[in-house]
mmCIF file of the N, C-alpha and C atoms, coordinates in Angstrom:
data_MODEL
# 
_entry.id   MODEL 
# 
loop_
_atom_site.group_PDB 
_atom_site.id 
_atom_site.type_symbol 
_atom_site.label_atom_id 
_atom_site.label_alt_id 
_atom_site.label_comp_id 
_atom_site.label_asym_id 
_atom_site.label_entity_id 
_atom_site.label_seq_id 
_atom_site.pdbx_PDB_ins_code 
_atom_site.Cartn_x 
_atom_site.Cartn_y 
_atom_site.Cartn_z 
_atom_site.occupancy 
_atom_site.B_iso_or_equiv 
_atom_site.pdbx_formal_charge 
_atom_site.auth_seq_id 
_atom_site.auth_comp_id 
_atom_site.auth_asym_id 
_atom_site.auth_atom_id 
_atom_site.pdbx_PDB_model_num 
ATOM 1   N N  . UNK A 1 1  ? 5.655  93.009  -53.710 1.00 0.00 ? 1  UNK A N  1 
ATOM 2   C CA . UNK A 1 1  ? 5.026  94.295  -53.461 1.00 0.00 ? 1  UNK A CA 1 
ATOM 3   C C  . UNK A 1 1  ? 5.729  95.336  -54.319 1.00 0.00 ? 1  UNK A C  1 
ATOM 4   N N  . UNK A 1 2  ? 4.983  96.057  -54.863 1.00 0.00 ? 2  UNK A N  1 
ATOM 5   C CA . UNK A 1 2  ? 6.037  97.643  -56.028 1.00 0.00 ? 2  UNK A CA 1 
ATOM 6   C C  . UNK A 1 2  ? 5.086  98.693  -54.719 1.00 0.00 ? 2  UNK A C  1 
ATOM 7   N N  . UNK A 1 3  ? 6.080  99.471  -54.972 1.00 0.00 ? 3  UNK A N  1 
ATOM 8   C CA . UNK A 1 3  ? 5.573  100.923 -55.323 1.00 0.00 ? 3  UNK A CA 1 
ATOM 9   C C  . UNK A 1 3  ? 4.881  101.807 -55.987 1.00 0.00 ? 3  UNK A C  1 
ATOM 10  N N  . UNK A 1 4  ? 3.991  102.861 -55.693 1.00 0.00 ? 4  UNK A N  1 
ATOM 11  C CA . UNK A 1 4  ? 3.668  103.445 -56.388 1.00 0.00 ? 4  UNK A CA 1 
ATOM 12  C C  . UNK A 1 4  ? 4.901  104.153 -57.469 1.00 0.00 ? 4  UNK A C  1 
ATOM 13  N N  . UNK A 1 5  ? 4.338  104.300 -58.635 1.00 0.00 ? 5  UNK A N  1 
ATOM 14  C CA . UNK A 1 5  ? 5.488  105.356 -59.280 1.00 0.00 ? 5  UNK A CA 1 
ATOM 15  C C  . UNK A 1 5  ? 5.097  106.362 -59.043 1.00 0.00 ? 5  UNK A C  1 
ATOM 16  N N  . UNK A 1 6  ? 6.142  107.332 -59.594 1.00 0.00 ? 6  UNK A N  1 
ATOM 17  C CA . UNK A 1 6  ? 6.114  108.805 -59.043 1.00 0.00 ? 6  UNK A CA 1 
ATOM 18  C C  . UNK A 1 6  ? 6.269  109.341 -57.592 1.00 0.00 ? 6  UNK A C  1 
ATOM 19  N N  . UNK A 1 7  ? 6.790  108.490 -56.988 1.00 0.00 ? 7  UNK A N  1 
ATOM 20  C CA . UNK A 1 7  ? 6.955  108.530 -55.337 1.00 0.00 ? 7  UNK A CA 1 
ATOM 21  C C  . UNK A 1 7  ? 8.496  108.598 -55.049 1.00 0.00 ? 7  UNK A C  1 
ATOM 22  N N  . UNK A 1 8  ? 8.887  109.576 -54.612 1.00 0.00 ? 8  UNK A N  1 
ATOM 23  C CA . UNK A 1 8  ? 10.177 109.595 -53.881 1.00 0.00 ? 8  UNK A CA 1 
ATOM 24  C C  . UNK A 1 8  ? 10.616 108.433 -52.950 1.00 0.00 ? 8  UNK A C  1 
ATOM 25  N N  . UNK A 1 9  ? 11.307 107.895 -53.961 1.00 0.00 ? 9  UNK A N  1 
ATOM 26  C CA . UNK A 1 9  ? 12.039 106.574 -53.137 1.00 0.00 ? 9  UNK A CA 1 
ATOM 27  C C  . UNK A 1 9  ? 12.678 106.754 -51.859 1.00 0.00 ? 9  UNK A C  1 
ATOM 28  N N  . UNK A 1 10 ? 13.315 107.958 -52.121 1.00 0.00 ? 10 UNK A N  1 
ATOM 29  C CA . UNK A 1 10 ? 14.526 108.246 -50.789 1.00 0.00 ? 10 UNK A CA 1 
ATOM 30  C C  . UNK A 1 10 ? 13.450 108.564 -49.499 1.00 0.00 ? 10 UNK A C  1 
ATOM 31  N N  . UNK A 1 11 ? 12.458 109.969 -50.382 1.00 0.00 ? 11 UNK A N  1 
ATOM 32  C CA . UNK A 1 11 ? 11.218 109.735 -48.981 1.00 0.00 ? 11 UNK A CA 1 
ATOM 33  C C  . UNK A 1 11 ? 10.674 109.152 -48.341 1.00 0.00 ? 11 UNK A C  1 
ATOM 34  N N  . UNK A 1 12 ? 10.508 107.978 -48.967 1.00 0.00 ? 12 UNK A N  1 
ATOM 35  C CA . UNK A 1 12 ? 9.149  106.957 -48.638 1.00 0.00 ? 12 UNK A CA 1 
ATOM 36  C C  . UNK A 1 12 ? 9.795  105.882 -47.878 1.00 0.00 ? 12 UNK A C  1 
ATOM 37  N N  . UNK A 1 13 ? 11.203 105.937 -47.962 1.00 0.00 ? 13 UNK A N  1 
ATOM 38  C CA . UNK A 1 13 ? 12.305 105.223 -47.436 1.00 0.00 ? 13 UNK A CA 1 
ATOM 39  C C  . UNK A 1 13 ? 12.683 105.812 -45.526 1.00 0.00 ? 13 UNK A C  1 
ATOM 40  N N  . UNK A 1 14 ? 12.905 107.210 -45.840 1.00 0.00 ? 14 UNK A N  1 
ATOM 41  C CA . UNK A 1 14 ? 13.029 108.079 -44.649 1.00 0.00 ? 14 UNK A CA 1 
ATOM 42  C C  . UNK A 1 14 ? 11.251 108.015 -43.582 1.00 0.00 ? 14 UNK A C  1 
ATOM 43  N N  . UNK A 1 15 ? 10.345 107.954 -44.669 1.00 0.00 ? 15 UNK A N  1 
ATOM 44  C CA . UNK A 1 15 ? 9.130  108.233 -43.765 1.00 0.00 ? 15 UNK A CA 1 
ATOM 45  C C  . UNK A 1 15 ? 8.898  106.870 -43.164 1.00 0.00 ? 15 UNK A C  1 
ATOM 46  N N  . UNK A 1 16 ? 8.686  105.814 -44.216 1.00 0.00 ? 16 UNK A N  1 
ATOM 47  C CA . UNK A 1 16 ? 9.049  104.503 -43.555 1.00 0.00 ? 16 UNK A CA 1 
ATOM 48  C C  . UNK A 1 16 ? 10.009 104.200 -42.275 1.00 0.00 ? 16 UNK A C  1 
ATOM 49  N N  . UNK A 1 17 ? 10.915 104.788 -42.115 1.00 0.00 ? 17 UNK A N  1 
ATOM 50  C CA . UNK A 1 17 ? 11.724 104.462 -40.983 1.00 0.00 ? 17 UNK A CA 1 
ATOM 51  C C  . UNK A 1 17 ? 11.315 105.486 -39.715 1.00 0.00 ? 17 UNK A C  1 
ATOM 52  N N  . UNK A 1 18 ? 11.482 106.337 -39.990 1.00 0.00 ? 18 UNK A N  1 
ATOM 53  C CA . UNK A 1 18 ? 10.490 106.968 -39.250 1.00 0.00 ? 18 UNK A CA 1 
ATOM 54  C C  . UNK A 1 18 ? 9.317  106.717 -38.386 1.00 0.00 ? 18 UNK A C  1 
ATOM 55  N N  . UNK A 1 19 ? 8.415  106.048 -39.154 1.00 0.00 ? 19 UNK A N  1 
ATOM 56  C CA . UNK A 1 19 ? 7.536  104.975 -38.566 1.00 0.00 ? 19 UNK A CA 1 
ATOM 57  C C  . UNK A 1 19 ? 7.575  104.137 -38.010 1.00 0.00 ? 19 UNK A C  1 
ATOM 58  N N  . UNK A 1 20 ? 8.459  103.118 -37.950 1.00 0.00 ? 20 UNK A N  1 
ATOM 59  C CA . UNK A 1 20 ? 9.302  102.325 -37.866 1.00 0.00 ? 20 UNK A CA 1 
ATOM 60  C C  . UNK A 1 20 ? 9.787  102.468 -36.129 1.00 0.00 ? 20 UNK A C  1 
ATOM 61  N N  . UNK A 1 21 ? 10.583 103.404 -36.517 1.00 0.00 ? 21 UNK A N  1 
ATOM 62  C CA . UNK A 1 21 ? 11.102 104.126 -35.236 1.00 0.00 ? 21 UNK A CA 1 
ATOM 63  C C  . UNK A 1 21 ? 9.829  103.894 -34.035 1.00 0.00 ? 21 UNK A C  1 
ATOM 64  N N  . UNK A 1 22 ? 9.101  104.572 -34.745 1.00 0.00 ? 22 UNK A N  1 
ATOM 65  C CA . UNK A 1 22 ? 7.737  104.899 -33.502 1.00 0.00 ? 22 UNK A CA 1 
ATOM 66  C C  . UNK A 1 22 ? 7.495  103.803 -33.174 1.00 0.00 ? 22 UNK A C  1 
ATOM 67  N N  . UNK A 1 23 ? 7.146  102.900 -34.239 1.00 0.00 ? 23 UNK A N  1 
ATOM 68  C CA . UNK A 1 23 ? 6.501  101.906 -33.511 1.00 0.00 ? 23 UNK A CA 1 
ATOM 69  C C  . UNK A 1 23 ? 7.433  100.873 -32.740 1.00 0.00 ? 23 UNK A C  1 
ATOM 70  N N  . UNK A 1 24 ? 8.717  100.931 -32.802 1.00 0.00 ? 24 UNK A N  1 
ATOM 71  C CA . UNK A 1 24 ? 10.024 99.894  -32.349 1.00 0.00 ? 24 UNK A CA 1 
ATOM 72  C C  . UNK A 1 24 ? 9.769  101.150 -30.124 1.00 0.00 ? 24 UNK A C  1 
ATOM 73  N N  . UNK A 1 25 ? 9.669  102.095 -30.599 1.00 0.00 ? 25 UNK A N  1 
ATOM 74  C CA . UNK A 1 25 ? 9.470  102.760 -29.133 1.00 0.00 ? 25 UNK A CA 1 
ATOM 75  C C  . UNK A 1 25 ? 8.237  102.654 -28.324 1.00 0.00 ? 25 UNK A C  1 
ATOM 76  N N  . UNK A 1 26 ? 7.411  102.143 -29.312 1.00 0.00 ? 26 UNK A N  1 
ATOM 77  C CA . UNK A 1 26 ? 6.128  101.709 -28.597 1.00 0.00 ? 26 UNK A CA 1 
ATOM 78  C C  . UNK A 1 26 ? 5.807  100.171 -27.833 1.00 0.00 ? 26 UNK A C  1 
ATOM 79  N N  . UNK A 1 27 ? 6.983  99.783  -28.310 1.00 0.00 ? 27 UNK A N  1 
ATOM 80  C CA . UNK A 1 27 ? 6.488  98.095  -28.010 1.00 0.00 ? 27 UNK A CA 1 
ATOM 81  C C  . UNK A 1 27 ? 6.996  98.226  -26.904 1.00 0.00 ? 27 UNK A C  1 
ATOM 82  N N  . UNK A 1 28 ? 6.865  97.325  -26.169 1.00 0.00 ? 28 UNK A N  1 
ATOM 83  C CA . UNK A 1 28 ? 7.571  97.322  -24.291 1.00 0.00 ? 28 UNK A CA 1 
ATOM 84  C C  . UNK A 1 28 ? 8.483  96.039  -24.497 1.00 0.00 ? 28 UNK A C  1 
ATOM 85  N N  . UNK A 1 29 ? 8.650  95.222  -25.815 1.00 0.00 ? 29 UNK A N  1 
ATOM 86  C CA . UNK A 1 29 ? 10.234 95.119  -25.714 1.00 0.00 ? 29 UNK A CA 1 
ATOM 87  C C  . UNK A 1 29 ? 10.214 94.042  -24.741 1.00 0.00 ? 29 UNK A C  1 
ATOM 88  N N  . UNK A 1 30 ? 9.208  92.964  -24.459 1.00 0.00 ? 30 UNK A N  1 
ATOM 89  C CA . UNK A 1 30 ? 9.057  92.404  -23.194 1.00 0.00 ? 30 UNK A CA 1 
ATOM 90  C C  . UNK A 1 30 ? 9.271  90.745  -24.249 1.00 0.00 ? 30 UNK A C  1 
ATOM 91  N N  . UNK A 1 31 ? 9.518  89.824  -23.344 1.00 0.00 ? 31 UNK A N  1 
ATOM 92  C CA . UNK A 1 31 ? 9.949  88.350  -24.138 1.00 0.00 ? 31 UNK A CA 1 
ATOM 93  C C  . UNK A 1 31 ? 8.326  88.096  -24.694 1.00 0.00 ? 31 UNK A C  1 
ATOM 94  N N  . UNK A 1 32 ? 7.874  87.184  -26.066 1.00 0.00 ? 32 UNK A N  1 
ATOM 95  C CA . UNK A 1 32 ? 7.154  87.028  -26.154 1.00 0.00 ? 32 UNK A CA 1 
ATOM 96  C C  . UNK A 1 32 ? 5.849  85.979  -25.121 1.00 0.00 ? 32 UNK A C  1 
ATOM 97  N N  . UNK A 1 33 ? 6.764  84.976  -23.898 1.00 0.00 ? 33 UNK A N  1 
ATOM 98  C CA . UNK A 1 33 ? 6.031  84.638  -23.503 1.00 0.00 ? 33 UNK A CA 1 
ATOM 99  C C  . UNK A 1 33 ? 5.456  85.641  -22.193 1.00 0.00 ? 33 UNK A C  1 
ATOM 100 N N  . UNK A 1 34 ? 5.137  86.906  -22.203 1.00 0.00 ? 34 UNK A N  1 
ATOM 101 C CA . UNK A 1 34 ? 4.845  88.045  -21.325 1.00 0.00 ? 34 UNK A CA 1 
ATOM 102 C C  . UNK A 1 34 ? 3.716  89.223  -22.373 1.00 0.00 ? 34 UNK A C  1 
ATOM 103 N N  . UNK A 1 35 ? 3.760  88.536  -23.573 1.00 0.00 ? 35 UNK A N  1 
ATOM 104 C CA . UNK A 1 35 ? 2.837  89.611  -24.267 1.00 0.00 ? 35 UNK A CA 1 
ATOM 105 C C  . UNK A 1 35 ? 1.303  88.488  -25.148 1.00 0.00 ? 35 UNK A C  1 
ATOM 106 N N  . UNK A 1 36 ? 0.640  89.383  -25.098 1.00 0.00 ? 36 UNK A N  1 
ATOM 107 C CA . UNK A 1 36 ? -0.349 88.404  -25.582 1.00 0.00 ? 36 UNK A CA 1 
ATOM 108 C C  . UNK A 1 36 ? -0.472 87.508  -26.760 1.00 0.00 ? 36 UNK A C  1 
ATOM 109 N N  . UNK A 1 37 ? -0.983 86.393  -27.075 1.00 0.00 ? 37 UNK A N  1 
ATOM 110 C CA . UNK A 1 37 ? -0.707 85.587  -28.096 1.00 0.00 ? 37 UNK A CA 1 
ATOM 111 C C  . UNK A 1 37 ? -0.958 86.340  -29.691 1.00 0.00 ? 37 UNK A C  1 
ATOM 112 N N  . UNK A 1 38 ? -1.975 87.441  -29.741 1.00 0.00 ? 38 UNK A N  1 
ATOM 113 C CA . UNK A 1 38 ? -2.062 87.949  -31.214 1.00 0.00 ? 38 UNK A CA 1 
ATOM 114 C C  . UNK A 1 38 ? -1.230 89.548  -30.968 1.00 0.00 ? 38 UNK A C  1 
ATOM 115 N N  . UNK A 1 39 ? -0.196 89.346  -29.844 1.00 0.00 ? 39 UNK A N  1 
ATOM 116 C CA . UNK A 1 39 ? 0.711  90.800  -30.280 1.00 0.00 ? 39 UNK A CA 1 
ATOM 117 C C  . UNK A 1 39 ? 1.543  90.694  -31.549 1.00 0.00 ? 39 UNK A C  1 
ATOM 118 N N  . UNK A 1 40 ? 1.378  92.272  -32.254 1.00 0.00 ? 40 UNK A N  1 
ATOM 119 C CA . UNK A 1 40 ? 1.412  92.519  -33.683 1.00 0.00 ? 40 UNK A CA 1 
ATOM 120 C C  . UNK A 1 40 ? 2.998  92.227  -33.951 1.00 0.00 ? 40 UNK A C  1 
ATOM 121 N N  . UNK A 1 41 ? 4.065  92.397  -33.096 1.00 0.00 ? 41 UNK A N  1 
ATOM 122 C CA . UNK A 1 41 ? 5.619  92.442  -33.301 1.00 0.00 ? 41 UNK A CA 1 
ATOM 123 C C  . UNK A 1 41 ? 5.732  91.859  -34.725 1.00 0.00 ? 41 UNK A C  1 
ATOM 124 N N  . UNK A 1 42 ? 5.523  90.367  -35.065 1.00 0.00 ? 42 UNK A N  1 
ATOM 125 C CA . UNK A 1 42 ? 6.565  89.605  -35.922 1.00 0.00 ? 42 UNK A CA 1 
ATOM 126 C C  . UNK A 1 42 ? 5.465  90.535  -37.500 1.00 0.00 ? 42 UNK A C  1 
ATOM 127 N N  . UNK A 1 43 ? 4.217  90.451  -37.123 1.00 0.00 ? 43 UNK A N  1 
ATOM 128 C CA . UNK A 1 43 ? 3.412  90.732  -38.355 1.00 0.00 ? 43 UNK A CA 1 
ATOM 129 C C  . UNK A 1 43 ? 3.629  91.859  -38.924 1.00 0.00 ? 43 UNK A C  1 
ATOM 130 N N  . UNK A 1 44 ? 3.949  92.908  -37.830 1.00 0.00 ? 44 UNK A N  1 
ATOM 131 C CA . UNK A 1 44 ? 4.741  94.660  -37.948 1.00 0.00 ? 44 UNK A CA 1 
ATOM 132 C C  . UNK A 1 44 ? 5.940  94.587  -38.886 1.00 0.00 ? 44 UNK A C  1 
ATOM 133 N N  . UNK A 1 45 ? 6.739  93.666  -38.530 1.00 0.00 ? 45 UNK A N  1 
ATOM 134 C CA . UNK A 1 45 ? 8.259  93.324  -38.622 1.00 0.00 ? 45 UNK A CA 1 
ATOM 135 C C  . UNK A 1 45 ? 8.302  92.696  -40.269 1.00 0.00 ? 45 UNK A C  1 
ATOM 136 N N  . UNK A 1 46 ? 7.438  91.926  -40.293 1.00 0.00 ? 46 UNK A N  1 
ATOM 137 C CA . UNK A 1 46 ? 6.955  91.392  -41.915 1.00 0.00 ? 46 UNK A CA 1 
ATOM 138 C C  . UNK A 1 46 ? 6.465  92.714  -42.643 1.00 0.00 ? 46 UNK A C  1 
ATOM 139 N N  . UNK A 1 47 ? 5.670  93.349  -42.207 1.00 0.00 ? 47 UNK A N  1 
ATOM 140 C CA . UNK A 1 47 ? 5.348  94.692  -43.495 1.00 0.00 ? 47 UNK A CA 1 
ATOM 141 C C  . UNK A 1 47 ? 6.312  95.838  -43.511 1.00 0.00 ? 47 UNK A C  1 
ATOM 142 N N  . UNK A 1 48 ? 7.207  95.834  -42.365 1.00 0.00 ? 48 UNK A N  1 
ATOM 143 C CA . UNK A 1 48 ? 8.000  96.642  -42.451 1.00 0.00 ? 48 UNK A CA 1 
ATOM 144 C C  . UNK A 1 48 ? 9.413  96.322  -43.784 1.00 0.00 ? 48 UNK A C  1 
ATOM 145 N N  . UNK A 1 49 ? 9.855  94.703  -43.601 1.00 0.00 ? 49 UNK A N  1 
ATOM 146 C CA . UNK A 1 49 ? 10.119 94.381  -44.642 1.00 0.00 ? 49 UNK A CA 1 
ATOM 147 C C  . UNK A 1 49 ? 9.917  94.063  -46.002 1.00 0.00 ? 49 UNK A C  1 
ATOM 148 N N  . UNK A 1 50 ? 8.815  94.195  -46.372 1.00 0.00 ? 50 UNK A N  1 
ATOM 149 C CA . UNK A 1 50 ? 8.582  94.294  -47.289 1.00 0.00 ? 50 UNK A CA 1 
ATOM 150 C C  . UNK A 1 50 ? 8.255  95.460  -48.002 1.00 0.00 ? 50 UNK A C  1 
ATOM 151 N N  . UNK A 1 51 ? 7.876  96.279  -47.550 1.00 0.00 ? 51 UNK A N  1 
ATOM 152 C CA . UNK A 1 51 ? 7.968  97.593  -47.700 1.00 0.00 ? 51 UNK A CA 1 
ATOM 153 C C  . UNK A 1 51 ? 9.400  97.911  -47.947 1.00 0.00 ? 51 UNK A C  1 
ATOM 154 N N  . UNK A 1 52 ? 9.986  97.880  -47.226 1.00 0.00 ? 52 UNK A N  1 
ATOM 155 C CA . UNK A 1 52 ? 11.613 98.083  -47.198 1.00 0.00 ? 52 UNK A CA 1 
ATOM 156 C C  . UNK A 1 52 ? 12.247 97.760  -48.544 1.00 0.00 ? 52 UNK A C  1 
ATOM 157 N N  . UNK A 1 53 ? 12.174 96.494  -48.674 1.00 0.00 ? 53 UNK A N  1 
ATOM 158 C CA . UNK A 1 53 ? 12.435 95.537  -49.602 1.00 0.00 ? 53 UNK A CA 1 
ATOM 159 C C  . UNK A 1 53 ? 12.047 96.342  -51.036 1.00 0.00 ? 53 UNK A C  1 
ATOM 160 N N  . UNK A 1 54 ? 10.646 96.643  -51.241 1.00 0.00 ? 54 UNK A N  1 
ATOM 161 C CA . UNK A 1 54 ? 10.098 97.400  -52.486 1.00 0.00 ? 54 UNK A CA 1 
ATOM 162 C C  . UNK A 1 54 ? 10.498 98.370  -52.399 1.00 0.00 ? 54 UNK A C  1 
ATOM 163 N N  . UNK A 1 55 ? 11.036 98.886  -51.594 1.00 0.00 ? 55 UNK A N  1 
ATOM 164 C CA . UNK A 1 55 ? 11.855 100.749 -51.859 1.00 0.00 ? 55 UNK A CA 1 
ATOM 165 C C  . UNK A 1 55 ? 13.351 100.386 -52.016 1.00 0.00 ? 55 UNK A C  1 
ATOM 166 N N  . UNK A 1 56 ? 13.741 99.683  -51.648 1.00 0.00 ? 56 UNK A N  1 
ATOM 167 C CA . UNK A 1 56 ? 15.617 99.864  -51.654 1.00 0.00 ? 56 UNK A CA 1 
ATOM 168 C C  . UNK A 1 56 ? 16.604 99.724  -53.080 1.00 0.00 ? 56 UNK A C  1 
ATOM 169 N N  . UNK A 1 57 ? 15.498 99.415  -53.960 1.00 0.00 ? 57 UNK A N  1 
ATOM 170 C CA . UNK A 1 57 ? 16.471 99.655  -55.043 1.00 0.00 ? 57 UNK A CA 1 
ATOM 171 C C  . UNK A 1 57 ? 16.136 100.891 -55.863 1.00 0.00 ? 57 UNK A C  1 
ATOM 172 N N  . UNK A 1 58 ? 14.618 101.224 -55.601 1.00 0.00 ? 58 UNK A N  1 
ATOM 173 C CA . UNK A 1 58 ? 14.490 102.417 -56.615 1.00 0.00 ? 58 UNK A CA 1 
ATOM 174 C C  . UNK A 1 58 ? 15.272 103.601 -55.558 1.00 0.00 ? 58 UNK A C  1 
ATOM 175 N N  . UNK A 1 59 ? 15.952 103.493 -54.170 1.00 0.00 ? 59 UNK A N  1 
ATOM 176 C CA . UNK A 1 59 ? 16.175 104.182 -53.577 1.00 0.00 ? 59 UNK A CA 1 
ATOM 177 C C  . UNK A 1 59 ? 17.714 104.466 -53.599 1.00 0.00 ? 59 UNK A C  1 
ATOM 178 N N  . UNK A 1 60 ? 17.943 103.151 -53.550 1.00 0.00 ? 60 UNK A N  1 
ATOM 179 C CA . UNK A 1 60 ? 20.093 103.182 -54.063 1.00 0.00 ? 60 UNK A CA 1 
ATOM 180 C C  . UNK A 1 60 ? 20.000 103.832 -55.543 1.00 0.00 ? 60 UNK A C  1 
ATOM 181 N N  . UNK A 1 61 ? 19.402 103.547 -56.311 1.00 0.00 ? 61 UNK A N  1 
ATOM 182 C CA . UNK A 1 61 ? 19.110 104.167 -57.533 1.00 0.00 ? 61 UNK A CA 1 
ATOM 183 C C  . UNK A 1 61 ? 19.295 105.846 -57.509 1.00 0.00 ? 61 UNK A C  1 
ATOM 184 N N  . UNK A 1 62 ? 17.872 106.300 -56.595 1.00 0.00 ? 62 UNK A N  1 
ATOM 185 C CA . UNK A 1 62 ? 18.259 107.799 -56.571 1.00 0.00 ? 62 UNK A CA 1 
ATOM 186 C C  . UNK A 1 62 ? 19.132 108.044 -55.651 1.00 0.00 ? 62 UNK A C  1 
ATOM 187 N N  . UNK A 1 63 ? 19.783 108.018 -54.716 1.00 0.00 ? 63 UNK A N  1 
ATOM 188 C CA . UNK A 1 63 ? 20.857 107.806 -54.016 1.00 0.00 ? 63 UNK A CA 1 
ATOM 189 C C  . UNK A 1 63 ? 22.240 108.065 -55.148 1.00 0.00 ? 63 UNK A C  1 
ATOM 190 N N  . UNK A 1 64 ? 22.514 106.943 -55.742 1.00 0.00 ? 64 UNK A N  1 
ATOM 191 C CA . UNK A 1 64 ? 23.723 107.055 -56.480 1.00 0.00 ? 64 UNK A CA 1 
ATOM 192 C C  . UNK A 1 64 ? 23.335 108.412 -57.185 1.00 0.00 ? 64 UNK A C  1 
ATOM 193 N N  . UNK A 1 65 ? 22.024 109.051 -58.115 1.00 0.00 ? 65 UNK A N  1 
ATOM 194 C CA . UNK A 1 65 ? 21.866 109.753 -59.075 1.00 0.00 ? 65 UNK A CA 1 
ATOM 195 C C  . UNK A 1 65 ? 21.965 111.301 -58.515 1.00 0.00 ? 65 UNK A C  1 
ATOM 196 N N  . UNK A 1 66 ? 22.063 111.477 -57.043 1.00 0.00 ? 66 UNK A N  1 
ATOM 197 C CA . UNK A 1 66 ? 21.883 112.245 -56.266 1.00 0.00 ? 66 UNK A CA 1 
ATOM 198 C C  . UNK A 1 66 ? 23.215 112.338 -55.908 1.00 0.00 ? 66 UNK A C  1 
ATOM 199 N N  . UNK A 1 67 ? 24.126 111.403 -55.752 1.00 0.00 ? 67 UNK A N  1 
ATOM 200 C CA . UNK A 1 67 ? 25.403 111.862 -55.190 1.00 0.00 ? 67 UNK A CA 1 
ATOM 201 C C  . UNK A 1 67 ? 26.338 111.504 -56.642 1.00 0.00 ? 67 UNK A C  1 
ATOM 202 N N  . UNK A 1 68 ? 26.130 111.591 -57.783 1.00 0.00 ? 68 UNK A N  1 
ATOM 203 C CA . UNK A 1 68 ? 26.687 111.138 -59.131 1.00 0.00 ? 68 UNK A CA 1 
ATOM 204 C C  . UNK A 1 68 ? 27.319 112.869 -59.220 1.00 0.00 ? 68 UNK A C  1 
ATOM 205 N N  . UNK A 1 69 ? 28.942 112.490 -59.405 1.00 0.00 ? 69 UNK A N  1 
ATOM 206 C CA . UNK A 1 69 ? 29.486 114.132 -59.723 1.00 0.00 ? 69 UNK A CA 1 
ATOM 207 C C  . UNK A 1 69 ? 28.519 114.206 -60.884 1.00 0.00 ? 69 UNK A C  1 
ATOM 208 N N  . UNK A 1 70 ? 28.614 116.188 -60.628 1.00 0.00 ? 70 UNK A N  1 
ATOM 209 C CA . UNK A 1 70 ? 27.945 116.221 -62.087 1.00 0.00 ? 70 UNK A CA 1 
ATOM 210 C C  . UNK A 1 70 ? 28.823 116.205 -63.869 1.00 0.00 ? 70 UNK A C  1 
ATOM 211 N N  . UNK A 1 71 ? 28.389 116.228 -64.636 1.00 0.00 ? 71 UNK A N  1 
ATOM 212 C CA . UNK A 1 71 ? 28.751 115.811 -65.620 1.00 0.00 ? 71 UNK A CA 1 
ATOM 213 C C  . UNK A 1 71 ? 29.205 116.915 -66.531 1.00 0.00 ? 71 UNK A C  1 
ATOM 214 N N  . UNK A 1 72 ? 30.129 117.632 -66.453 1.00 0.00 ? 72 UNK A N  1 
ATOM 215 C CA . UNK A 1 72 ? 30.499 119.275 -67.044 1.00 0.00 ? 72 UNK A CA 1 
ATOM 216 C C  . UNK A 1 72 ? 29.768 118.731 -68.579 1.00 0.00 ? 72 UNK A C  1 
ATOM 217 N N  . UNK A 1 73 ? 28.861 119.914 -68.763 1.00 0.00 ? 73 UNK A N  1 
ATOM 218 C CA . UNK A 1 73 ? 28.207 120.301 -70.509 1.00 0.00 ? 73 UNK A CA 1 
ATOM 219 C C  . UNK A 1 73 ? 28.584 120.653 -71.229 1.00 0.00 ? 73 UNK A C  1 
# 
């Protein structure tokens, strides 16, 4: 999976988790043999990683370039 270019890595990283968040507070968190056979958990859990996965390097990237002393001119 890529990214769009031109997309704030660090954002799309923060909004992603964010989301993330919500939906980890939405689940009831109950053992799988108590939730129905097509509940979304593991399939959620797969796009969340991969998503993840396609942002984390253009994101350590701006990360380092963002906390890089600056460079006297």
């Amino acid at each position: 999976m890529s990214w769009p270019e031109g997309r704030d890595p660090l954002e799309q990283l923060t909004l992603l988790g964010a989301d993330w968040l919500r939906v980890l507070r939405a689940d009831p968190g109950l053992s799988a043999r108590f939730l129905p056979a097509d509940w979304p958990a593991a399939r959620s859990a797969a796009v969340y990683r991969r998503c993840f996965d396609a942002l984390l390097l253009a994101g350590q990237r701006r990360l380092d370039r963002e906390l890089a002393p600056a460079v006297p001119g």
